[in-house]
N, C-alpha and C positions, 0 to 999 in steps of 0.2 A: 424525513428528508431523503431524499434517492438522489447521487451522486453519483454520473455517470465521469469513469477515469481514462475515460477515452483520451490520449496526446495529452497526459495533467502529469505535473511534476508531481512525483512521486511524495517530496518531502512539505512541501506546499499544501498537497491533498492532506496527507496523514496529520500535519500539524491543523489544518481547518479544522476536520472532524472531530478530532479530539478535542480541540475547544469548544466545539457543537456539542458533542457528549458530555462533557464536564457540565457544561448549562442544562444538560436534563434533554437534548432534543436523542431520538432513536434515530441511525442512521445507517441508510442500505448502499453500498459501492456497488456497483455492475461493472463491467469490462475491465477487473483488476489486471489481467493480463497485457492489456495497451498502456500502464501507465509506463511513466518514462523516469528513470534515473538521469540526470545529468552530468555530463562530464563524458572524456575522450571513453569509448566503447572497449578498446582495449584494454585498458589500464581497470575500469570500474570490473570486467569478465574479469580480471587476474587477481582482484584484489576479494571479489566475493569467491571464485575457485580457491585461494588461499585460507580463508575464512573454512568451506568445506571441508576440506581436508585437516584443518585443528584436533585434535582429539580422539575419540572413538566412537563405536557406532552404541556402545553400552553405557558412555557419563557423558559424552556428552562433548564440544555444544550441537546445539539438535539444531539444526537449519531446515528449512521450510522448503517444500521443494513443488508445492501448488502457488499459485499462485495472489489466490485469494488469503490463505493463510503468508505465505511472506509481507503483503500489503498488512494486515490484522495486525504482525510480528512487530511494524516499524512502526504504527499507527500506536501499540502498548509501548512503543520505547520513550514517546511522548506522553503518555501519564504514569501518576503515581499509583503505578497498576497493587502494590504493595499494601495500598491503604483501601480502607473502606469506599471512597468516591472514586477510586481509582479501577476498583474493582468492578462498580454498578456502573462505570461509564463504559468501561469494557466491551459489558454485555448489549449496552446499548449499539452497539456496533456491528456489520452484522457486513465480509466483504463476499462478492460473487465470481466467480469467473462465468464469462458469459452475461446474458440475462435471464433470470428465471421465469418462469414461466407468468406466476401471479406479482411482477412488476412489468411487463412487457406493455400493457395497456396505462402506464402512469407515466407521465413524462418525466425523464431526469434531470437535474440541473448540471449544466455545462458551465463552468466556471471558466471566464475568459481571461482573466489575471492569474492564472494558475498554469496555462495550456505552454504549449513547448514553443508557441510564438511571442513570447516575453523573450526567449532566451536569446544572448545578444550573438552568441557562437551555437551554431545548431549543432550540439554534439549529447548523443546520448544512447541510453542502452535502454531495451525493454525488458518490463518483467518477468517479462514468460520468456525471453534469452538468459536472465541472469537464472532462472528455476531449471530451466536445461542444462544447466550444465551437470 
């Protein structure tokens, strides 16, 4: 299944997939960098900058700073990555920035109950803003 995250809540997407993986299907993301966090733009930039700055750059915590790997990051906060089926759903998962070359000719699925036109207040931030920072 190829799951394009073009204007897709962020948490909406990651929580579908993972239940898609958990049932055994393999699943490809494209345009990780368009998806959307929801909530005031401001406040969501200050609360992942604050997050960055935690710790150190030797323990850690290790922030993602592609974009395709922070979608992957929040997508494992949703299974039991710990466990055995947690592990194998994992891999079935597979996120892109961009689209690569050998999915460009398969058509994606665009999830309309997911997209940023559900949201009753249009307020959000993009992936690839919150990885810049």
């Amino acid at each position: 299944m190829i799951l394009d995250a073009k204007d897709m809540i962020l948490g909406r997407l990651a929580s579908y997939a993972a239940k898609k993986a958990l049932l055994g299907e393999s699943i490809d993301i494209i345009n990780c960098e368009d998806a959307v966090v929801s909530g005031n733009k401001k406040s969501t930039l200050m609360a992942y900058k604050e997050r960055m700055q935690r710790g150190s750059r030797t323990r850690g915590p290790f922030n993602r700073r592609k974009p395709g790997m922070f979608v992957k990051r929040v997508i494992r906060g949703m299974l039991p990555y710990k466990k055995e089926i947690g592990k194998k759903a994992l891999k079935r998962i597979r996120c892109h920035t961009g689209t690569p070359d050998k999915l460009k000719d398969k058509k994606p699925e665009q999830l309309d109950k997911m997209t940023i036109s559900k949201l009753t207040v249009v307020k959000y931030a993009k992936v690839k803003e919150i990885c810049r920072i």
